[in-house]
C-alpha positions as CSV (number, residue, x, y, z in Angstrom):
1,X,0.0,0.0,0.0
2,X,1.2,3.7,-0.6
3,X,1.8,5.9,2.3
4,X,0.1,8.7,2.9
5,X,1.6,11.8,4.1
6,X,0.5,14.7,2.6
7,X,-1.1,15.5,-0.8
8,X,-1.6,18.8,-2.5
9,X,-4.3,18.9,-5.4
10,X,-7.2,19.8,-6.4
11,X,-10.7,19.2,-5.0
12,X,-14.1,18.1,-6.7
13,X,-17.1,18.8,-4.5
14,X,-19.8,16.5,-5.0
15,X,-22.2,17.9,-2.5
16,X,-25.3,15.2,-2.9
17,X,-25.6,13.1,0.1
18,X,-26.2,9.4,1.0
19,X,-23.8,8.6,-2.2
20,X,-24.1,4.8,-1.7
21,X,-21.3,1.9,-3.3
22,X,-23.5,1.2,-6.5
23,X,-22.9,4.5,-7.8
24,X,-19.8,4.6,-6.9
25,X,-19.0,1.6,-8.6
26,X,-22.0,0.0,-10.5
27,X,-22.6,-3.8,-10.4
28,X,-21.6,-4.4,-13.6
29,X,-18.5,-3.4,-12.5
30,X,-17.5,-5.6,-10.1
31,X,-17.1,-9.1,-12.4
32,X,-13.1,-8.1,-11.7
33,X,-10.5,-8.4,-8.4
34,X,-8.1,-6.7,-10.4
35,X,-8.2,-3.0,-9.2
36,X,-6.6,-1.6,-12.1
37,X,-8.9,-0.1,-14.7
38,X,-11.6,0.3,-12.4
39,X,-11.5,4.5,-12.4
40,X,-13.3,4.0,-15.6
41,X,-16.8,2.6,-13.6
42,X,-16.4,5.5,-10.8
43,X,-19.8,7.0,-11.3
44,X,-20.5,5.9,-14.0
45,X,-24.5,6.9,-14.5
46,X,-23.2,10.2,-13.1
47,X,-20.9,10.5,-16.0
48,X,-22.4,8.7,-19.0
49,X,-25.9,9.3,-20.5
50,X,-27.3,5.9,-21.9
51,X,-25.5,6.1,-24.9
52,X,-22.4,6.2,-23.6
53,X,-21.8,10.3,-23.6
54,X,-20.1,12.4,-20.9
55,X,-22.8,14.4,-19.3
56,X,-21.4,17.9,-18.9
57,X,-22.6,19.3,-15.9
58,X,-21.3,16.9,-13.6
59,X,-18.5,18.0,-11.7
60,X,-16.0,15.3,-12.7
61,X,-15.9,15.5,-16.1
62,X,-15.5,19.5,-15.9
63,X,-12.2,20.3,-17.7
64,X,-12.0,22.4,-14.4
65,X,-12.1,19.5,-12.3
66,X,-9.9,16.8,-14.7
67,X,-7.0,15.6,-12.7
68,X,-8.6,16.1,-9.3
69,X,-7.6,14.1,-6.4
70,X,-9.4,15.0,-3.4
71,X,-13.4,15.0,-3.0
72,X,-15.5,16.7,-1.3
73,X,-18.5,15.3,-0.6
74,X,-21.9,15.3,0.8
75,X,-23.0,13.6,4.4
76,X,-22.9,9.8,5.0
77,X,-20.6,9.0,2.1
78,X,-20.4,5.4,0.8
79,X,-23.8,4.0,2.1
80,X,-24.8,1.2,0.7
81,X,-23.4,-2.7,0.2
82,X,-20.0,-3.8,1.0
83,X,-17.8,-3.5,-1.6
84,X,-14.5,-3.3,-2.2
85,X,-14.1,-1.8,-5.4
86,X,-15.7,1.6,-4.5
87,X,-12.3,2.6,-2.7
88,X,-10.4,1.1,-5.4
89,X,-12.4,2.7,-7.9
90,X,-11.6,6.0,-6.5
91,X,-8.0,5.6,-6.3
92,X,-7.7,4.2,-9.9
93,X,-9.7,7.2,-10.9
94,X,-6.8,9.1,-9.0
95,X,-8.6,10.5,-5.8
96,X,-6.8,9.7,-2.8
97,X,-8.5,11.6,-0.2
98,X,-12.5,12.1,-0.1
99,X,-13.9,14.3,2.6
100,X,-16.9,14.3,4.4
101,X,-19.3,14.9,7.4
102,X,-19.6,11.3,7.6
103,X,-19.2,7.7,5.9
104,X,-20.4,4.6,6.2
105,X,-18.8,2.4,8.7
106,X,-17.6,-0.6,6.3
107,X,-16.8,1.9,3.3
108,X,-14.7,4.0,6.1
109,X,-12.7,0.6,6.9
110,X,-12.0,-0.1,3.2
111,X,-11.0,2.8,2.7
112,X,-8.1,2.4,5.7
113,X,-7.4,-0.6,4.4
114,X,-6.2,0.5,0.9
115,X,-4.8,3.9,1.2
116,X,-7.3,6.2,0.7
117,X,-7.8,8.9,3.5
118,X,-11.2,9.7,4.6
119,X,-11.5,12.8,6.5
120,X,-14.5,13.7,8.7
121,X,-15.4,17.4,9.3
122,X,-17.7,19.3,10.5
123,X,-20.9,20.6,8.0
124,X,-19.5,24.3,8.3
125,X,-15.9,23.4,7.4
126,X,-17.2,20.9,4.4
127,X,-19.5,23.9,3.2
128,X,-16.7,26.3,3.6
129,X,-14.5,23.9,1.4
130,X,-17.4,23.0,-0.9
131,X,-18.1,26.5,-2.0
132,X,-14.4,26.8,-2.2
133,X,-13.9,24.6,-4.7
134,X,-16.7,25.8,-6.8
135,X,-14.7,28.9,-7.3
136,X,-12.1,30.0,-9.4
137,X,-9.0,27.9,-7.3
138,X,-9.7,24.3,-6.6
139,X,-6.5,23.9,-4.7
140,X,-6.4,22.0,-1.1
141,X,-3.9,20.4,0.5
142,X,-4.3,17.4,3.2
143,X,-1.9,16.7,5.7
144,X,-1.9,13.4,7.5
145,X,0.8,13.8,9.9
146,X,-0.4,17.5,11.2
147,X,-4.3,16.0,10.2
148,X,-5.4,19.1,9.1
149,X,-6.8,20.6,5.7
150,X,-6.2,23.7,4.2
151,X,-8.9,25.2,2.1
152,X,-8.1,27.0,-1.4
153,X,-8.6,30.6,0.1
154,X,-5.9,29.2,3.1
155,X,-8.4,28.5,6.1
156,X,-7.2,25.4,7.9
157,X,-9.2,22.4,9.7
158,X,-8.1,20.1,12.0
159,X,-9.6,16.4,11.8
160,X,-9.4,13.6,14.1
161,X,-8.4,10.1,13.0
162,X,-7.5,6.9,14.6
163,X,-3.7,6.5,16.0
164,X,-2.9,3.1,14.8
165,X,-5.3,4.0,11.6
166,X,-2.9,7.3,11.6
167,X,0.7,5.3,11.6
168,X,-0.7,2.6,8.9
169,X,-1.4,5.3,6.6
170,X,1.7,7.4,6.9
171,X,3.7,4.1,6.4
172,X,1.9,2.6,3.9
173,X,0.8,-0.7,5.8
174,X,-2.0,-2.8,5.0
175,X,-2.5,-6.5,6.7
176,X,-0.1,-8.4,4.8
177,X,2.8,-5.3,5.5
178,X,1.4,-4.7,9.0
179,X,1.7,-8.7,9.3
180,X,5.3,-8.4,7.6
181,X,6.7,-6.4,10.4
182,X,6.8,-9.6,12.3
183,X,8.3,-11.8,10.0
184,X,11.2,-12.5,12.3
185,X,9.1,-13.6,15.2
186,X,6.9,-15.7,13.2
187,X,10.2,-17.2,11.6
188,X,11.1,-18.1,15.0
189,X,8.1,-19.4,16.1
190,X,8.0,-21.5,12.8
191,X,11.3,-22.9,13.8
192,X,10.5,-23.8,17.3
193,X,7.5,-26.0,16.2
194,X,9.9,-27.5,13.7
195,X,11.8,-28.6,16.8
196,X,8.9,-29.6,19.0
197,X,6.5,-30.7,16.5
198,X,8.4,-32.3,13.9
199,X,5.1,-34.3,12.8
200,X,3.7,-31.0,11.5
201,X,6.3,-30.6,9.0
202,X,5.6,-33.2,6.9
């Protein structure tokens, strides 16, 4: 998994709430565990009319908005079914950070457990940073280790986030790497059962 420290970009705000998994990823799109080439089913029927055309008016496919890496979104974000493509979608699509008033609890954990930073705030500090980014400079920039954001006028937030959650991110750990930091005591373990338990070798 990447580590997350700190990321300067620019911010979409998607202010509809009770944005659920299926349209963040659609059903159709979920055939694959490969998480590569998945950005291209990230809101989909927000993006594409039936025939296949970009619709205009939504925010992420505004040439203003190309390219943008952090979201900004409305309350209770990632409702919906469990599924683990809606984070990877995301990333693939090249957001790395989406925040929020709230999200759902299992989306919140997926999330964590793949990189992406969700940050909670309060509804007057999303607003502020929704109608932000609706002007002329989309520009924020999310720091992990300080856990604060700083809007595109320069007004920072502070956030709250899980200590453990906190020192995963910033070192790029998910369960296999936070697993790996043990390797030597497992080897040892491994090597003493060897010895004691021959019989479970073979």
């Amino acid at each position: 998994m990447q580590a997350f420290t700190r990321l300067d970009g620019r911010a979409a705000p998607l202010s509809l709430a009770n944005i659920d998994t299926d349209q963040i990823i659609p059903k159709q799109f979920l055939k694959t565990v490969e998480r590569e080439g998945l950005g291209k089913g990230l809101f989909f029927d927000f993006r594409f009319d039936p025939n296949g055309n970009e619709i205009e008016g939504f925010v992420l496919n505004r040439p203003e908005y190309k390219g943008s890496s952090v979201l900004i979104a409305g309350d209770n974000f990632g409702c919906g079914s469990s599924r683990e493509h809606a984070p990877w979608a995301l990333m693939d699509f090249g957001i790395m950070c989406v925040i929020s008033t709230s999200f759902a609890d299992i989306f919140n954990n997926n999330c964590f457990n793949n990189g992406l930073l969700p940050v909670v705030l309060a509804a007057d500090e999303v607003a502020v940073l929704m109608d932000e980014a609706k002007g002329g400079n989309h520009m924020v920039s999310v720091d992990l280790e300080a856990q604060t954001v700083v809007s595109p006028s320069g007004k920072t937030f502070s956030f709250q986030i899980d200590p453990v959650r906190k020192e995963k991110m910033l070192k790029g750990l998910d369960a296999i790497g936070e697993t790996l930091q043990h390797a030597t005591d497992i080897d040892v373990f491994e090597s003493k059962r060897a010895i004691g338990q021959p019989w479970l070798e073979n």
